[in-house]
Each structure stands twice: as structure tokens, then as C-alpha cells.
C-alpha positions as CSV (number, residue, x, y, z in Angstrom):
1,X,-6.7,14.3,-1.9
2,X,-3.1,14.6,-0.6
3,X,0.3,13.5,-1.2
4,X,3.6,12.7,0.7
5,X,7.0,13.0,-1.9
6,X,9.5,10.9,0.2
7,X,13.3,11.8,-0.8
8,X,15.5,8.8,0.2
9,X,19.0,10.2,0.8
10,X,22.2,8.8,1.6
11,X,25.6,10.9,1.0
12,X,24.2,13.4,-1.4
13,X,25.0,16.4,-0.4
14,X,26.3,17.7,-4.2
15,X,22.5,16.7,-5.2
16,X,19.9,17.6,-2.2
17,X,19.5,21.0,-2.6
18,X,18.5,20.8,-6.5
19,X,16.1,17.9,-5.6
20,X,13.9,19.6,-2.9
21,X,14.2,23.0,-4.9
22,X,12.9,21.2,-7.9
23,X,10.2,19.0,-6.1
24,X,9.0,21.8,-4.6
25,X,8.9,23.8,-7.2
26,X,6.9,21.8,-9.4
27,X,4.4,21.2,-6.5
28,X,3.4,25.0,-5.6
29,X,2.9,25.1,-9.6
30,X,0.8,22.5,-9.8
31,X,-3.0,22.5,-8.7
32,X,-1.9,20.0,-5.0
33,X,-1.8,22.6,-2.3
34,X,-2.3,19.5,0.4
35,X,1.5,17.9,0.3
36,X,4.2,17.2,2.4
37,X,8.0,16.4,1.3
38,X,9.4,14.0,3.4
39,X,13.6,14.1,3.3
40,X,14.4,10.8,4.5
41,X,18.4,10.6,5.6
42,X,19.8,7.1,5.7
43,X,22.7,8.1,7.9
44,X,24.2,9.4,5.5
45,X,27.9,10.6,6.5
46,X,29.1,13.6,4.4
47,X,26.5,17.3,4.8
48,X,23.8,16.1,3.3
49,X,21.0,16.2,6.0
50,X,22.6,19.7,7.1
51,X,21.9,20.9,3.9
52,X,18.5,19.3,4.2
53,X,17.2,20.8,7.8
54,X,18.0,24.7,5.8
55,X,14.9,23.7,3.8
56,X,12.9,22.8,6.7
57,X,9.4,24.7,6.7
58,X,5.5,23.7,6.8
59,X,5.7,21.8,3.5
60,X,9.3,19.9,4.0
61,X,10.0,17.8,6.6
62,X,13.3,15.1,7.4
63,X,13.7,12.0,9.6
64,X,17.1,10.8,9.7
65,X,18.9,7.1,10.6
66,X,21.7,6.8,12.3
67,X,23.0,4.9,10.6
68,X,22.5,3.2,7.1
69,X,19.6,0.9,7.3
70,X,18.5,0.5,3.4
71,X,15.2,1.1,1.6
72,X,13.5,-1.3,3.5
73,X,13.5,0.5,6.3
74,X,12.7,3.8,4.6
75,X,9.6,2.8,2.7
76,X,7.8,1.4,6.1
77,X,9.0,4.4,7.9
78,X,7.5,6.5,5.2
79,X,4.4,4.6,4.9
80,X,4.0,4.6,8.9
81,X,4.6,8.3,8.8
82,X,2.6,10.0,6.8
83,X,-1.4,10.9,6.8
84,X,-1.4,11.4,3.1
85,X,-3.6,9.8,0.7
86,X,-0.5,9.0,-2.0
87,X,2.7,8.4,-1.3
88,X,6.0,8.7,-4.1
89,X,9.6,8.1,-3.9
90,X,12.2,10.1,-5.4
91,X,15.7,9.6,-5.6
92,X,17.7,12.5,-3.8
93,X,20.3,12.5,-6.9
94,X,17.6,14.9,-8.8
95,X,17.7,12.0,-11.4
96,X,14.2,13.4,-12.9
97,X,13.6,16.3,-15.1
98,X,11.3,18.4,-13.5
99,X,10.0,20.3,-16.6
100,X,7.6,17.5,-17.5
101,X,7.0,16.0,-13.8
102,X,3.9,18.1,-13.4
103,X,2.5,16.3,-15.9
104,X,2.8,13.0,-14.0
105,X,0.5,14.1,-11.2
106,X,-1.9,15.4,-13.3
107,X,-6.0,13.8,-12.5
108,X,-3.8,11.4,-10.3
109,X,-6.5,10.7,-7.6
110,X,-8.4,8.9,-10.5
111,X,-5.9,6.1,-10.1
112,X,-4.9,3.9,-7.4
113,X,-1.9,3.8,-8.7
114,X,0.6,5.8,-11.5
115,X,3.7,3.8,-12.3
116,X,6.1,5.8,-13.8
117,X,8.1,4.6,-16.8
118,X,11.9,6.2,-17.8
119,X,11.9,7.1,-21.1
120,X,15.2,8.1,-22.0
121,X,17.1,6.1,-19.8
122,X,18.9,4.0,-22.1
123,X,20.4,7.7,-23.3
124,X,20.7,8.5,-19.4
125,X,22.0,5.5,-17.4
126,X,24.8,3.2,-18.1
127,X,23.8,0.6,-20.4
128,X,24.1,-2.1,-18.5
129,X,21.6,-1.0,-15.8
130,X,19.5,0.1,-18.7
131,X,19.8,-3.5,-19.8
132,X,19.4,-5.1,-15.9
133,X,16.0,-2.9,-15.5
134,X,14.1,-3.5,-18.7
135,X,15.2,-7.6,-18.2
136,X,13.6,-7.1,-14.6
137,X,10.8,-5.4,-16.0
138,X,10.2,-7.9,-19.1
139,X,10.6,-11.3,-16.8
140,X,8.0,-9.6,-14.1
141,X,5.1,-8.9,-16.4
142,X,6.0,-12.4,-18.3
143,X,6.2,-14.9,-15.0
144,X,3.7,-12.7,-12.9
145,X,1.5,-11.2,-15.2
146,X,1.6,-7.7,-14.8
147,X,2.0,-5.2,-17.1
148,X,4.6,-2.8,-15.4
149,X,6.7,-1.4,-18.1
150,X,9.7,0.2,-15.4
151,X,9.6,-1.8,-12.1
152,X,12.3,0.4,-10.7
153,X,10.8,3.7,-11.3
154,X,8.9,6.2,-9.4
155,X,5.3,5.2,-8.5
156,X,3.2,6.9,-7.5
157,X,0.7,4.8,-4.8
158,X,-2.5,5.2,-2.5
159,X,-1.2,4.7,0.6
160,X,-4.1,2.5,1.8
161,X,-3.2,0.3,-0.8
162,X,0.7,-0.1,0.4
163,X,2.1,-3.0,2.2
164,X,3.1,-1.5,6.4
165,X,5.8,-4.6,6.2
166,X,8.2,-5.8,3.5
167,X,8.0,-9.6,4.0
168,X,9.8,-11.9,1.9
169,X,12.0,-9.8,-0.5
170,X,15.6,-7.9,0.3
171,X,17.0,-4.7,-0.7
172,X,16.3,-2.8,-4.1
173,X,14.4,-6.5,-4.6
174,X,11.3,-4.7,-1.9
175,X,9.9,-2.8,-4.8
176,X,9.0,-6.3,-6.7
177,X,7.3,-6.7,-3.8
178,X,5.4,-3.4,-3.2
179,X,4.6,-3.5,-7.1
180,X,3.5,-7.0,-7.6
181,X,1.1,-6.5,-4.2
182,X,-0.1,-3.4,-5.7
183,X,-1.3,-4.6,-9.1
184,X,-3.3,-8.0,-7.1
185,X,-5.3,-5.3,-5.1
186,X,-6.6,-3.1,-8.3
187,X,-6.8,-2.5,-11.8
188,X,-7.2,1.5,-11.6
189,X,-3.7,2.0,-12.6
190,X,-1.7,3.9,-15.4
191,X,1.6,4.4,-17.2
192,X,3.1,7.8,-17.2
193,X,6.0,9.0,-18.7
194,X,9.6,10.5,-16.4
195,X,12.7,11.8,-18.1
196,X,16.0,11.6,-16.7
197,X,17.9,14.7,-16.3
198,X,20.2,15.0,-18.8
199,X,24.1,14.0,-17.8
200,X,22.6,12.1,-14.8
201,X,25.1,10.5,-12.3
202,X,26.2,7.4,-14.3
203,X,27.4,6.0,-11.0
204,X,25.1,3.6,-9.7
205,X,25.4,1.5,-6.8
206,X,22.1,-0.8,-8.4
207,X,25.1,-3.5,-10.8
208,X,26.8,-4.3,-7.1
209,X,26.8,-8.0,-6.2
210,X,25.0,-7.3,-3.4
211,X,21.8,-5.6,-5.0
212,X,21.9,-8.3,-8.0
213,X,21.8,-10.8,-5.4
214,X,18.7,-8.8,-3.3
215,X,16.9,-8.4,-6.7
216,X,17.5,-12.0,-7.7
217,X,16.8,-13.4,-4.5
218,X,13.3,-11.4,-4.5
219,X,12.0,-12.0,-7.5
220,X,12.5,-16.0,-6.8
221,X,10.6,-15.7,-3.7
222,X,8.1,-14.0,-5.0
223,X,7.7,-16.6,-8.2
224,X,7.4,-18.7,-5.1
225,X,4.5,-17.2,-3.3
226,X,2.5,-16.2,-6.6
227,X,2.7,-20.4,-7.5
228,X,1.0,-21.0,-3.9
229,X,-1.0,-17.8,-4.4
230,X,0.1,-16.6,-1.1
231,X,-1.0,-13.2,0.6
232,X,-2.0,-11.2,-2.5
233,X,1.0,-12.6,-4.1
């Protein structure tokens, strides 16, 4: 079994070289010698996918935009990308501790699926994202009856399990999607635990009127297509 560790990136150039040192640390100490990271650059503006191209080797790859086209587009990129079996999504602002992350991928190929769930974030993140993500969460698993404790997460997937397209939902809003799709197609998922690094970037672009809107907007439609039981919805 294999896996691909996609690194979104846009404009993080205080935060990329930390990220890839520690994903790739924790991955040569693990027991997965058949992995790939995969540095995707949204365009970003400032150095950041300079600083990414010195970590270049056998293991580390990057594919850069541009110009900013969103998560969207980096998660079908990704997906359309890689030959790996699994497939996870980081956050380039080294937002997770790596000292217990090798746990996370430990007997993962007996799962179709690991969600990962933020333990200290209420300690980590501003409180009202803490707030907006554990609401998201909560109104998921009660309207669509899953059990995903941490929606917005990292996850990690099968890739032959993932959605190529994001159809109906916008934005941050996709990963409603790419979850929801996920838990119609198995059961032979878990819950693992991620820690936030401690004094992580309080920051966050995810209380703008635009993503509250995508998210929103998203988890309408897909209230929509679950009612009509459309495409694995």
C-alpha cells in the first residue's frame, strides 16, 4: 500500500519549509517507504514555491497554478495526479504536531478511510472557528447521518474511493462533499486523533464572508441531493 501527502500552499513561505521537513520526517520514521509528497502551489505570490522546488527530490514533488484557483481545483488535481493508493491533505501552515502524527498512519490500509479529529483546537484556533467547525460537524452527522466528529480535518482516504469531480458544492464547502460521498461508499472507517501545533497561526481566512457563504451554500445542496438520494448523496 502507498500514499500521496498533498500540501496545499498559498503565500506561505514563513511556514513551508517546517511543513515538508516535518512531513517528511515523520514519514522515513514510520514503517511507509512507498510515498510521495505532493507540494501543491496555488499561485501563491510571495517565495513560497521557491522555497518549495529546494526540497525537490525522489520523495517530494510540486505542481504549481498560476494563479489562485482554490481547493477545488487542488483536490481533483491531486486526485488525477497521483498513483497512490491513499491520498491526505495537509495544510502548508504546519498547523499539526508532528510528534504524534505517526500514530495517525499507523495499520491505515485496514481502513478505507481515517478521518482525523483536532483535539485541542478549541486551545489552538480562534474560538469562533472552533465554534463554526464543531457546529458544521454537529449539523452534518445530525441532518446526514454520519458520524464525522471534525469535517474540516485531515482525512486520510483510498483514492479509489474519492470523487475525480467536485459537483455541486463551492469552496472550503467541497470537503462536505468529498466526506459525505465517502461515508455512502463504506463503513471501514475510523477516528484518529491530530494536535494542533502549539501557538498555531490564529489567522484564518475560513470566518470570511466568502467561505461562510461556500460552506453554507454546500451543505444546503447537499441536504438537497441526500432528500432525492442523488449520486451517493
Amino acid at each position: 500500500m502507498s500514499i500521496s501527502i498533498c500540501i496545499v500552499a498559498y503565500n506561505e513561505e514563513k511556514n513551508i519549509s517546517k511543513a515538508i521537513t516535518n512531513l517528511n520526517n515523520v514519514m522515513k520514521k514510520s514503517k511507509i517507504k512507498d510515498y510521495e509528497i505532493m507540494i501543491y502551489d496555488d499561485g501563491s505570490t510571495d517565495k513560497t514555491n521557491k522555497i518549495a522546488k529546494k526540497f525537490l527530490n525522489s520523495k517530494i514533488f510540486l505542481i504549481s497554478n498560476k494563479r489562485k484557483q482554490g481547493w477545488i481545483n487542488m483536490y481533483e488535481k491531486a486526485v488525477k495526479n497521483t498513483s497512490k493508493d491513499y491520498l491526505i491533505f495537509f495544510p502548508a501552515d504546519n498547523a499539526f504536531s508532528s510528534k504524534k502524527l505517526g500514530k495517525f498512519f499507523k495499520n491505515y490500509n485496514k481502513y478505507d478511510c481515517i478521518f482525523g479529529q483536532r483535539m485541542n483546537y478549541y486551545d489552538e484556533l480562534p474560538y469562533s472557528r472552533a465554534v463554526l467547525s464543531k457546529m458544521l460537524s454537529y449539523f452534518m452527522n445530525f441532518f446526514l447521518y454520519t458520524n464525522v466528529k471534525d469535517v474540516h480535518s485531515s482525512h486520510l482516504y483510498k483514492k479509489k474511493n474519492l470523487r475525480k469531480k467536485i459537483e455541486f458544492t463551492k469552496g472550503n464547502g467541497c470537503w462536505l462533499e468529498v466526506v459525505l460521498n465517502i461515508t455512502k461508499k463504506t463503513n471501514k472507517y475510523t477516528t484518529r486523533e491530530l494536535y494542533l501545533t502549539k501557538g498555531h497561526s490564529k489567522n484564518s481566512s475560513l470566518m470570511s464572508f466568502k467561505n461562510l457563504f461556500n460552506i453554507t451554500y454546500s451543505f444546503i445542496i447537499i441536504i438537497i441531493l441526500r432528500i432525492f438520494h442523488f449520486k451517493n448523496f
